[in-house]
DOLOFI-599242 format. One line per field, with one value per atom (N, C-alpha, C): residue number from 1; residue in one letter; atom name; x, y, z. Coordinates in steps of 0.001 Angstrom, whole numbers, plus 500000, padded with zeros to 6 digits. Atoms other than C-alpha are relative to their C-alpha. Example, Ala and Ser with C-alpha at 12.3 -4.5 7.8 and 13.67 -1.06 7.14 Angstrom:
BEGIN
k: 1,1,1,2,2,2
r: A,A,A,S,S,S
a: N,CA,C,N,CA,C
X: 500890,512300,500900,499180,513670,499230
Y: 498810,495500,501200,498810,498940,501090
Z: 500000,507800,500000,499940,507140,500730
END
This chain:
BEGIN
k: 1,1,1,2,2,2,3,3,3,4,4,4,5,5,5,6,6,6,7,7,7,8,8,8,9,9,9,10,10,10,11,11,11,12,12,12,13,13,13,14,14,14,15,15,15,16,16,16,17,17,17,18,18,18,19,19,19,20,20,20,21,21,21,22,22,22,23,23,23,24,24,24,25,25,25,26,26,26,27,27,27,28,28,28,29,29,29,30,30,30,31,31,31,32,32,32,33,33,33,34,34,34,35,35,35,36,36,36,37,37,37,38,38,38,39,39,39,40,40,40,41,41,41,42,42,42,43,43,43,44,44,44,45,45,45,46,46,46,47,47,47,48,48,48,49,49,49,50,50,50,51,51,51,52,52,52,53,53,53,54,54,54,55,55,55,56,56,56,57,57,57,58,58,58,59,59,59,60,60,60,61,61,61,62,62,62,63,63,63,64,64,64,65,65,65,66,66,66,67,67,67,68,68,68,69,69,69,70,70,70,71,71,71,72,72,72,73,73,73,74,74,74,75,75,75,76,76,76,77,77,77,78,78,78,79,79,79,80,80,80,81,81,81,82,82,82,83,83,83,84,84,84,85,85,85,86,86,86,87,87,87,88,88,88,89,89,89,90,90,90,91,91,91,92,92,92,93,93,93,94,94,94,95,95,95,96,96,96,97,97,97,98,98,98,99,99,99,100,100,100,101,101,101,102,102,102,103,103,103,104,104,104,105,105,105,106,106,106,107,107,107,108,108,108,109,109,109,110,110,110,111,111,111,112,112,112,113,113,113,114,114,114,115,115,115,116,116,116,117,117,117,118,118,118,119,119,119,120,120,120,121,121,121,122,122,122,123,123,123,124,124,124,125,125,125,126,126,126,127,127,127,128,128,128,129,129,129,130,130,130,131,131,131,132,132,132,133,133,133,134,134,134,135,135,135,136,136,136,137,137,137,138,138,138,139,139,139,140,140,140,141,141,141,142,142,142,143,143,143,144,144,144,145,145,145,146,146,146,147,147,147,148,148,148,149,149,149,150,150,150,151,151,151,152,152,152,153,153,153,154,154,154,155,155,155,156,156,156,157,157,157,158,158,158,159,159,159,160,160,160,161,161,161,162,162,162,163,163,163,164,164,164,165,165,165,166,166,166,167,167,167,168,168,168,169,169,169,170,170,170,171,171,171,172,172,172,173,173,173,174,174,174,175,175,175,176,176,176,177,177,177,178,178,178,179,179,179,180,180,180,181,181,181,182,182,182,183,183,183,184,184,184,185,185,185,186,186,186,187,187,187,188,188,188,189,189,189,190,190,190,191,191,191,192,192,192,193,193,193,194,194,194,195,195,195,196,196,196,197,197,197,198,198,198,199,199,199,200,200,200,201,201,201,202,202,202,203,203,203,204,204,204,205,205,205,206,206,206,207,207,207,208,208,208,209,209,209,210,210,210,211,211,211,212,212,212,213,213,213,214,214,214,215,215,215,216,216,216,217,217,217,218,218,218,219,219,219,220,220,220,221,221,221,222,222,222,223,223,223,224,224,224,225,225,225,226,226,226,227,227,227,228,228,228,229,229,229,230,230,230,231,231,231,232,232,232,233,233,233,234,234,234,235,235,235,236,236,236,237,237,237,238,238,238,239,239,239,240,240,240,241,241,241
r: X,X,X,X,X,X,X,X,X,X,X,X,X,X,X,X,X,X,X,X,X,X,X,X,X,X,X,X,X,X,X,X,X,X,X,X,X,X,X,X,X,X,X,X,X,X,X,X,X,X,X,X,X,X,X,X,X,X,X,X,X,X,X,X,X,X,X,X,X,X,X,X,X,X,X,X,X,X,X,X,X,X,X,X,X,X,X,X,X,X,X,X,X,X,X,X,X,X,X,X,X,X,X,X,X,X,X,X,X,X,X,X,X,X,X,X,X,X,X,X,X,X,X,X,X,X,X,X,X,X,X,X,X,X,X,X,X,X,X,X,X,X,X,X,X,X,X,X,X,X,X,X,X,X,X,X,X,X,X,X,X,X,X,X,X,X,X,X,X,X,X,X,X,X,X,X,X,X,X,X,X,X,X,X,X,X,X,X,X,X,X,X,X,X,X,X,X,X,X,X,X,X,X,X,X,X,X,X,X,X,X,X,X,X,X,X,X,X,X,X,X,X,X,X,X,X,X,X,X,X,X,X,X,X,X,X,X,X,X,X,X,X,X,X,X,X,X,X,X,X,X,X,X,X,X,X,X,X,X,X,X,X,X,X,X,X,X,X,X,X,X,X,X,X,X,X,X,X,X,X,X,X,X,X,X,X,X,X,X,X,X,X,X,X,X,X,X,X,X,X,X,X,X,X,X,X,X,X,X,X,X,X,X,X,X,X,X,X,X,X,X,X,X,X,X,X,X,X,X,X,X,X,X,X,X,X,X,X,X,X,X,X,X,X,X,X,X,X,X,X,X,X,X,X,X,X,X,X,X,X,X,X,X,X,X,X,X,X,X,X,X,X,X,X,X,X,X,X,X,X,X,X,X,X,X,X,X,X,X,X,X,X,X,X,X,X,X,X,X,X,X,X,X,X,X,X,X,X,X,X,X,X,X,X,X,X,X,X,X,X,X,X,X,X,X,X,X,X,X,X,X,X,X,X,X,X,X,X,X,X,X,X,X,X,X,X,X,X,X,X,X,X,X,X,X,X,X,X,X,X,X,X,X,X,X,X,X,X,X,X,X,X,X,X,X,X,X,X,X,X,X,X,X,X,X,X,X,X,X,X,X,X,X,X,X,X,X,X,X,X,X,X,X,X,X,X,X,X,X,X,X,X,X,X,X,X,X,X,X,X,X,X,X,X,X,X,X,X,X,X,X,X,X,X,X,X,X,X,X,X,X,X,X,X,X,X,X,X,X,X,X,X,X,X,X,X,X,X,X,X,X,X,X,X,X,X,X,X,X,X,X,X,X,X,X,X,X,X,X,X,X,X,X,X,X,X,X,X,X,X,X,X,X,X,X,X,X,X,X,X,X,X,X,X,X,X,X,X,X,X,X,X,X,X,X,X,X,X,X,X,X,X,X,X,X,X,X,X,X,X,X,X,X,X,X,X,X,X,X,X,X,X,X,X,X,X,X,X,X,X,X,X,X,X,X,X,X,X,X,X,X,X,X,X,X,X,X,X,X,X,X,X,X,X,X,X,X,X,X,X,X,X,X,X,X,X,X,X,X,X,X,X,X,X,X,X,X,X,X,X,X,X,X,X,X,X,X,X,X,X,X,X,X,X,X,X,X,X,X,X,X,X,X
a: N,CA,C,N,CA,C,N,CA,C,N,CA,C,N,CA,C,N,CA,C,N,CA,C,N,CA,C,N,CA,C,N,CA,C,N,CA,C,N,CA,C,N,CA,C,N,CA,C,N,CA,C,N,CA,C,N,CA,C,N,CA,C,N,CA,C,N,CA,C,N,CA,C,N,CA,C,N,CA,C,N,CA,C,N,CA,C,N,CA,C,N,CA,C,N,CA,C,N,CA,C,N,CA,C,N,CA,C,N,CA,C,N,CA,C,N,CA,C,N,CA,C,N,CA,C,N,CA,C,N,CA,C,N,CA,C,N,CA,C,N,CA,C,N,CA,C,N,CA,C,N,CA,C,N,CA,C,N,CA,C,N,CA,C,N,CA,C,N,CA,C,N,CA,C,N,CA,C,N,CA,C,N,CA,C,N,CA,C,N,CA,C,N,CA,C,N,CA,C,N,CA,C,N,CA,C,N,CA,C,N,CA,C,N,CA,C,N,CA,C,N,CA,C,N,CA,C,N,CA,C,N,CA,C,N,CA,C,N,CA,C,N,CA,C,N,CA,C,N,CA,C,N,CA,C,N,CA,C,N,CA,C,N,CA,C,N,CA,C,N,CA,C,N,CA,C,N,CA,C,N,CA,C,N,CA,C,N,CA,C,N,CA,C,N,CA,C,N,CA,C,N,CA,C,N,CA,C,N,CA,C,N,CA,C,N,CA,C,N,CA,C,N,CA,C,N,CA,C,N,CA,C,N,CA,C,N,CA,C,N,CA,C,N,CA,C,N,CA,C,N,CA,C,N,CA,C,N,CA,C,N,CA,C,N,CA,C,N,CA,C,N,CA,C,N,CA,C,N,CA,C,N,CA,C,N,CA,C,N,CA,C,N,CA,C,N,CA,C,N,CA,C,N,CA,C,N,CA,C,N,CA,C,N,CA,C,N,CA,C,N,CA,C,N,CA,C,N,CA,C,N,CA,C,N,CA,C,N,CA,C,N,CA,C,N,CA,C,N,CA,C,N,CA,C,N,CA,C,N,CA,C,N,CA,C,N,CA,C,N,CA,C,N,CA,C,N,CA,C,N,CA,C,N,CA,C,N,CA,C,N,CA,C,N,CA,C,N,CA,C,N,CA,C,N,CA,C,N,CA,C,N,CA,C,N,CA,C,N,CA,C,N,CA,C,N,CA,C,N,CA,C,N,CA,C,N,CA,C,N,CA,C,N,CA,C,N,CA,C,N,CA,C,N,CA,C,N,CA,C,N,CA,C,N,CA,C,N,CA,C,N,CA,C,N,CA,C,N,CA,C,N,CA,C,N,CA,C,N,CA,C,N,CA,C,N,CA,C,N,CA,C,N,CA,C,N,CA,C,N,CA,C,N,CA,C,N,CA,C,N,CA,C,N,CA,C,N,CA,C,N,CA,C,N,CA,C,N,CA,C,N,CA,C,N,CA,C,N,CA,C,N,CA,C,N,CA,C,N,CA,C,N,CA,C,N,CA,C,N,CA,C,N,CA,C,N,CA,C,N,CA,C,N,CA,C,N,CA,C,N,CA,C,N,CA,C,N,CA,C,N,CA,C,N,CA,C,N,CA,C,N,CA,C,N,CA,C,N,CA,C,N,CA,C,N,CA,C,N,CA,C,N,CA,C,N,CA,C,N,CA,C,N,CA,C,N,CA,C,N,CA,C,N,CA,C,N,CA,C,N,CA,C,N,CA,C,N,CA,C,N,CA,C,N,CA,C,N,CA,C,N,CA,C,N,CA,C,N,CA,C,N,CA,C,N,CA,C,N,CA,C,N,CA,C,N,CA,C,N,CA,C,N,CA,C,N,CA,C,N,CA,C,N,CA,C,N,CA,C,N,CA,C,N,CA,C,N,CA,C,N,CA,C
X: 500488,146359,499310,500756,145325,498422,501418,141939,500133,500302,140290,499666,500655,139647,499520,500388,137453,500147,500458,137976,498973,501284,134712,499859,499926,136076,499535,500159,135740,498400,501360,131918,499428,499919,131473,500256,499962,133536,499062,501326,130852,498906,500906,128369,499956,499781,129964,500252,499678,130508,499034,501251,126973,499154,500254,126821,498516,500671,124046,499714,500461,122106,500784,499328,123722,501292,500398,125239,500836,500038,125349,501492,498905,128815,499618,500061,126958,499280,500711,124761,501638,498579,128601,500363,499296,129957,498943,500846,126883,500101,500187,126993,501873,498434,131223,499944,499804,130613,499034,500965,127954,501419,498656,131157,500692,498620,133525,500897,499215,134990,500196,499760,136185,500463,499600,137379,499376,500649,135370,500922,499058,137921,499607,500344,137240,501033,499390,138976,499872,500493,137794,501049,498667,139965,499719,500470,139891,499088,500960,138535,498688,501301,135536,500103,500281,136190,499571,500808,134260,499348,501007,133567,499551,501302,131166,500261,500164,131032,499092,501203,127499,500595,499497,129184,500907,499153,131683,498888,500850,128782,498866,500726,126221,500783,499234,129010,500421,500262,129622,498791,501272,126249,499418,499821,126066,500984,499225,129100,500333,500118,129303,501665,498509,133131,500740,499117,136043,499941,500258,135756,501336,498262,139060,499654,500441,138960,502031,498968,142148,499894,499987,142910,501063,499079,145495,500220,499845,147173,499771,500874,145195,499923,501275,143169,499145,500985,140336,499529,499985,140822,499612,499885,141822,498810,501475,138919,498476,501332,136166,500305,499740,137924,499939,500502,137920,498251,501089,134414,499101,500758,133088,500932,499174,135712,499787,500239,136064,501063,499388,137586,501895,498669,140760,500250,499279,142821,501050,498661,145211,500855,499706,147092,500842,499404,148001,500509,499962,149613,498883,501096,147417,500366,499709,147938,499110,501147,145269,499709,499651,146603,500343,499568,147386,498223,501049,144521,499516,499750,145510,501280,498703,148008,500764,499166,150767,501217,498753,153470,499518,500342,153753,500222,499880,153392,501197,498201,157260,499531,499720,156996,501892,498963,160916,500276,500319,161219,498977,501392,158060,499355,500686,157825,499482,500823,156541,498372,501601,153473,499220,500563,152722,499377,499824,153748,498508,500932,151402,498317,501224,148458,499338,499886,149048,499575,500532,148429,498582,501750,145112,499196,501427,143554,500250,499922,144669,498925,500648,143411,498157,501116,139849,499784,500161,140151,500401,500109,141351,500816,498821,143818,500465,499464,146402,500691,498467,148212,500310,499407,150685,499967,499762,150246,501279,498617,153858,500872,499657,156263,500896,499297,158102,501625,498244,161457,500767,499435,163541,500476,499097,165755,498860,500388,163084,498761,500903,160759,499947,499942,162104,499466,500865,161068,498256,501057,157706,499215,500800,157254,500349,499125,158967,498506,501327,155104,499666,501346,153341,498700,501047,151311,499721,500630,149571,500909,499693,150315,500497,499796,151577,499358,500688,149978,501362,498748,152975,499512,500399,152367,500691,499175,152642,499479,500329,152193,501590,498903,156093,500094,499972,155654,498511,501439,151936,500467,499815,153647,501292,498525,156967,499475,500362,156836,500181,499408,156796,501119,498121,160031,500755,499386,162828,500286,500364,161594,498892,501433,158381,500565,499151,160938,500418,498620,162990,499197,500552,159831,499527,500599,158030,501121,498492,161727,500020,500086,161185,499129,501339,157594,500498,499281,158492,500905,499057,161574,499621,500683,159850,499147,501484,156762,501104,498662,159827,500361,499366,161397,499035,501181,157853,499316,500237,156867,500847,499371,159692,500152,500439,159082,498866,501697,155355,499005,501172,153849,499079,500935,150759,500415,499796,151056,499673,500121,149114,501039,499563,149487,498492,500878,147696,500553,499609,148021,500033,500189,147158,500184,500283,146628,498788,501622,144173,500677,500090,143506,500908,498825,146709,500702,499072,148919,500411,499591,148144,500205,499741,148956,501399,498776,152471,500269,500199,151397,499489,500895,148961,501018,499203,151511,501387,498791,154228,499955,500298,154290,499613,500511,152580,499123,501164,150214,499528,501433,147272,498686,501297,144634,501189,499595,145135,498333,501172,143206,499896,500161,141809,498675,500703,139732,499678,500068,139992,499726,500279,140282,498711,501053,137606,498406,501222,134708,500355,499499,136386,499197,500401,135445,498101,501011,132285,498803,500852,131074,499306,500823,130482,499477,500534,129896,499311,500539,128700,500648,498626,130333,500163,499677,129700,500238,499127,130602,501624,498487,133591,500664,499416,134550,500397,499465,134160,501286,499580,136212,501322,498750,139059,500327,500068,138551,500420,499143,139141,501531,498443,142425,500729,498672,144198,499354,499480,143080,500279,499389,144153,499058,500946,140893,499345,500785,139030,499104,500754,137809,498515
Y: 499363,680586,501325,498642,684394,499870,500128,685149,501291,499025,687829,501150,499112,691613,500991,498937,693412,501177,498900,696881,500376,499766,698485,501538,498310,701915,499957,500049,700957,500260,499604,700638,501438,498726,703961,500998,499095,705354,500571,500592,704320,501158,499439,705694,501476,498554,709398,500035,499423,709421,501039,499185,710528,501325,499551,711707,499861,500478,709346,499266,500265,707136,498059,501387,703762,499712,501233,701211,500662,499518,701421,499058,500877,700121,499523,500664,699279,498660,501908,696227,499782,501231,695673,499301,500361,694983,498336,500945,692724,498418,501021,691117,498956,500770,690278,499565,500223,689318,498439,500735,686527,499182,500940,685480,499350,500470,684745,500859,499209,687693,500440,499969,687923,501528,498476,691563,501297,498604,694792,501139,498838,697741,501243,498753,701100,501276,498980,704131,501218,499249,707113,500933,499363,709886,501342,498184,714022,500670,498774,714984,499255,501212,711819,499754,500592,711031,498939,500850,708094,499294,500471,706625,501383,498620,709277,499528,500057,709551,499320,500742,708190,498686,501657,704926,499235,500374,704498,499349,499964,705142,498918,500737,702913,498392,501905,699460,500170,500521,699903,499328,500676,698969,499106,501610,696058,499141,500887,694828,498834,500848,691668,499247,499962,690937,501023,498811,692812,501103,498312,696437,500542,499795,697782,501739,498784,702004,500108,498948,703129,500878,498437,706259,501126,498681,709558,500394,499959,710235,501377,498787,713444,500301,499601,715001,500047,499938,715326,498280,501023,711092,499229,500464,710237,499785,499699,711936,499007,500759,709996,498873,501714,706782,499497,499854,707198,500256,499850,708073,498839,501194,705117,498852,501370,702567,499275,501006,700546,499118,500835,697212,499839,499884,698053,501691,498738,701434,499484,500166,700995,501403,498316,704369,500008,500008,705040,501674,499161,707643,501139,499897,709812,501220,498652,712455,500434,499239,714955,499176,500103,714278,498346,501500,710320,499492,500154,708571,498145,500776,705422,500186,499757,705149,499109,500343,705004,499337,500736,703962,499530,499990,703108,500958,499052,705341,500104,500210,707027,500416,500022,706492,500175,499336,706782,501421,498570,710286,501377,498972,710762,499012,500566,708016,500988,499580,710532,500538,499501,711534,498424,501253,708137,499012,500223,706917,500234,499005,709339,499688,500233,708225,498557,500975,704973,499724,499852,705557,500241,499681,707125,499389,500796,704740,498744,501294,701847,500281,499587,704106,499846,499651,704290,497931,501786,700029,499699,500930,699424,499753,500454,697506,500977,499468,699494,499273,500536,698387,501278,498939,700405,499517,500565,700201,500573,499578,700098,499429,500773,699267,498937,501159,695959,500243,499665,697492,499493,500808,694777,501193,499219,697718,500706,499204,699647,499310,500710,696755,500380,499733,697720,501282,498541,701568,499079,500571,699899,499578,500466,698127,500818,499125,700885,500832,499401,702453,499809,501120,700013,499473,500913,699219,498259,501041,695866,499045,501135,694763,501065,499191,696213,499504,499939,695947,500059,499944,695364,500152,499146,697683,498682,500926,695077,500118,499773,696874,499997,500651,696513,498771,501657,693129,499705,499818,693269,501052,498619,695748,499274,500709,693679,498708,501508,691150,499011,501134,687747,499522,500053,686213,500543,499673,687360,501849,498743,690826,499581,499887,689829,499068,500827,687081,500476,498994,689939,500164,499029,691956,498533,500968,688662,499463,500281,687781,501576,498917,691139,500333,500217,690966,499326,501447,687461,500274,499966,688699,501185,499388,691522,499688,500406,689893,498715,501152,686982,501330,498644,690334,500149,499706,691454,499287,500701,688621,499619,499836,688561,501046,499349,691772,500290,500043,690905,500506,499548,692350,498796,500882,690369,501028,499488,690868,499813,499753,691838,500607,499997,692165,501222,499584,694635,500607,498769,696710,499280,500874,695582,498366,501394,691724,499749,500030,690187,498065,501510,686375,499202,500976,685774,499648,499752,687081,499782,499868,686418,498775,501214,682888,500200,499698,683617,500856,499092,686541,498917,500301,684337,498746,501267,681452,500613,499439,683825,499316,500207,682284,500747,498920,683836,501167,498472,686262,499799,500375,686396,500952,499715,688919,500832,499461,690039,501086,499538,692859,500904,499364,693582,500608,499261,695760,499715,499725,696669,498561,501073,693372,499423,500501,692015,500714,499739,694472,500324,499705,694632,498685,501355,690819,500097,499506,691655,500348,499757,693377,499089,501263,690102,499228,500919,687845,500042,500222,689402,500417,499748,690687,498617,501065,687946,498981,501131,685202,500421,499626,687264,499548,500004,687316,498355,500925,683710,499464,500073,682920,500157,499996,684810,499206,501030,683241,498409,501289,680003,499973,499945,681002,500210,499392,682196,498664,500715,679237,498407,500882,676823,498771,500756,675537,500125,499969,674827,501152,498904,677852,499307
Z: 501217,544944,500343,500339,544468,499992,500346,544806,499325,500425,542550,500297,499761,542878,498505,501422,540177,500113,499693,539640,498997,500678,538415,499472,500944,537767,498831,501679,533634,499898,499940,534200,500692,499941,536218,498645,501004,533327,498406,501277,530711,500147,499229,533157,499628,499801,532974,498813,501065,529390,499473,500281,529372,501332,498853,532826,500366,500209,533040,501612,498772,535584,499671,500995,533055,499795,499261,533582,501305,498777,537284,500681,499243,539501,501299,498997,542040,499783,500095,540379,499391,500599,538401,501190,498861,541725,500402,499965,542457,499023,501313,539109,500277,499922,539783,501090,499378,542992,500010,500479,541513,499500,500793,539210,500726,499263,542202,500249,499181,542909,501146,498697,546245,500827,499857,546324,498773,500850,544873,500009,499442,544147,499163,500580,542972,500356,499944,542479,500197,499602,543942,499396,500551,542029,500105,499353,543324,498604,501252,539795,499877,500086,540336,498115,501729,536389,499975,499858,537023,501294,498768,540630,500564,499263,542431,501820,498375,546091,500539,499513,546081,499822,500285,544627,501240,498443,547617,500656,498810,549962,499576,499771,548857,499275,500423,547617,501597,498602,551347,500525,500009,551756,499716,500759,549585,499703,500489,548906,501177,498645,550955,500034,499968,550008,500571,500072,550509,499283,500943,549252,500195,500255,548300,499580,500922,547755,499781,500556,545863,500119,499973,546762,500206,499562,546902,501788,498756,549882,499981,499955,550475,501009,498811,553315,499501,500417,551399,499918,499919,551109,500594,498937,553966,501184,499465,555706,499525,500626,553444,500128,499907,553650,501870,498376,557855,499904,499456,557452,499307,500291,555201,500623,500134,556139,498982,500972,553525,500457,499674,554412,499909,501146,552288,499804,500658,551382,499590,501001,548597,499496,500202,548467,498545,501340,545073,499356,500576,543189,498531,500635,541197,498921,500729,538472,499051,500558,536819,498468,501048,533192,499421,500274,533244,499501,500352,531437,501002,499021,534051,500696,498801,537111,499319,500677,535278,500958,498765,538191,501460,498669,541801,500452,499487,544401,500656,499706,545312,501769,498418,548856,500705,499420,549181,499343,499701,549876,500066,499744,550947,501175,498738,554064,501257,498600,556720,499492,499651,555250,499112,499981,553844,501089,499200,557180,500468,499245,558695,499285,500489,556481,500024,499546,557240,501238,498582,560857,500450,499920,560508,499747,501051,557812,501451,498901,560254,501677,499030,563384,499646,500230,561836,499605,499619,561449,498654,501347,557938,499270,500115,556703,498769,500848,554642,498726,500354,551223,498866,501216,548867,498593,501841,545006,499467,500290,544440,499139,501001,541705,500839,499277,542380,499486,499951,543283,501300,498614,545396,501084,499073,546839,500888,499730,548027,501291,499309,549461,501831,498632,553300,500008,499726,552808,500090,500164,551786,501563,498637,555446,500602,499162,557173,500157,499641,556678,500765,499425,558394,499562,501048,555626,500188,499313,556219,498149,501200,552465,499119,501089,548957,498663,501586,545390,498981,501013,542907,498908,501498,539783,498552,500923,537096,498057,501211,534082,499013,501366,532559,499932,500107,533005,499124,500544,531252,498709,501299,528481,499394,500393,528017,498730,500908,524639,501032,499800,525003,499964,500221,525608,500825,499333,527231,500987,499284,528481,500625,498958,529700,501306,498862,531879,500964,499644,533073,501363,499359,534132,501167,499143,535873,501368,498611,537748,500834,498824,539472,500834,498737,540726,500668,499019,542002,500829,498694,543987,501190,498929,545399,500713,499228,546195,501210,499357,548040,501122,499295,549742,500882,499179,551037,500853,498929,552521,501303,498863,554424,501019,498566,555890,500201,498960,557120,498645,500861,554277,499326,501159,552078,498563,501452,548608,499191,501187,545950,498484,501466,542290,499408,500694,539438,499220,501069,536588,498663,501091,532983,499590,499798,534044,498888,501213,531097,499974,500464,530009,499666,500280,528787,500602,499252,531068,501189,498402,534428,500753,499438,535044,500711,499152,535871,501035,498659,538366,501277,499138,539655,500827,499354,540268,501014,498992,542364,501177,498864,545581,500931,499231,548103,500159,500739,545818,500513,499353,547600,499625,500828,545771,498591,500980,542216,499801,500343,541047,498992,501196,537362,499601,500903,535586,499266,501619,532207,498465,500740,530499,500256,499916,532467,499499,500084,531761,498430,501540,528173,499284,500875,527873,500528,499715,529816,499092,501557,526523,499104,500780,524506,500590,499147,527188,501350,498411,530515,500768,499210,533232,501285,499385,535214,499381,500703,533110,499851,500674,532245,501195,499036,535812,500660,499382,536265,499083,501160,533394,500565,499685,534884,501455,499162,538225,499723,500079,536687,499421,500637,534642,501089,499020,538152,500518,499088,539670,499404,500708,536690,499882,500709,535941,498733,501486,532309,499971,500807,530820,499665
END
């Protein structure tokens, strides 16, 4: 069974609406890591529209889980993620104008400087994975990095009705995430996962962290963020709400 990763970008974003000192991502992280969350992830993004640099630097400091930074395959990145380590680099595609990461990152025809970023984050001690869409054909470019794991973008499957499209999209995570484990990779899941939806992610064989956001600090609002968090914690691991 999947364990959980919160991302806490949504709270940050709150934070900067006012460009304020409120509410803070580093007690969220605290507060989800109280719930059962096993992985803290944040998104560090070149324009900072919500995580801050100080935020990196001091959830290294406290976070006593896994710390996960999403981030652009940059130099400007690369460099800060070698200099905090964070347990985790998830290299993700990133674009000025998207209001979320709308796809996976196109690593075919662009494996040498992926490659190459891959090498460094690993050189500095920290495990690599790709947030990539779950495209069977493509799964061998994918290990051809040397990425440690991949993140399967599972937002047409999270956007697909019920019924025989949302089947389609779920039979394609599942065979990629099948594909990936066969070549060495671990394999995550993410991308508009919420209360309803993620039992069938969570049941792929072999998932091993899922990691949501938006729903969670959405439910957060009425109930808490840590209640919220345990809440989903029990739905992936198919216990009573």
């Amino acid at each position: 069974m999947p364990h959980l990763g919160v991302n806490i970008d949504h709270v940050a974003t709150l934070r900067q609406a006012r460009r304020g000192a409120e509410p803070d991502p580093v007690w969220a992280a605290a507060e989800a890591e109280l719930g059962g969350a096993r992985c803290i992830t944040l998104h560090l993004r070149e324009d900072r529209r919500h995580i801050q640099d100080r935020d990196l630097r001091l959830l290294r400091e406290t976070v006593q889980v896994k710390l996960n930074l999403e981030m652009a395959v940059s130099e400007e990145m690369i460099g800060i993620a070698c200099d905090v380590r964070p347990d985790q680099a998830t290299l993700v595609p990133e674009g000025r104008e998207e209001i979320t990461t709308e796809g996976g990152l196109p690593v075919i025809g662009d494996e040498e400087r992926v490659a190459d970023a891959v090498r460094r984050l690993q050189e500095a001690g920290i495990v690599v994975s790709l947030f990539v869409d779950p495209e069977a054909a493509h799964v061998e470019a994918y290990a051809a990095t040397g990425a440690e794991a991949v993140e399967f973008h599972t937002g047409e499957y999270a956007n697909a009705p019920a019924g025989a499209e949302r089947d389609r999209q779920l039979a394609h995570v599942s065979e990629s995430a099948r594909l990936a484990q066969e070549a060495g990779l671990v394999v995550h899941a993410g991308h508009g996962l919420n209360y309803v939806n993620v039992g069938p992610i969570a049941d792929i064989p072999g998932m091993t962290e899922l990691n949501i956001g938006h729903s969670i600090v959405s439910r957060a609002v009425f109930v808490g963020l840590r209640k919220a968090v345990r809440e989903m914690v029990r739905l992936i691991e198919r216990q009573a709400v």
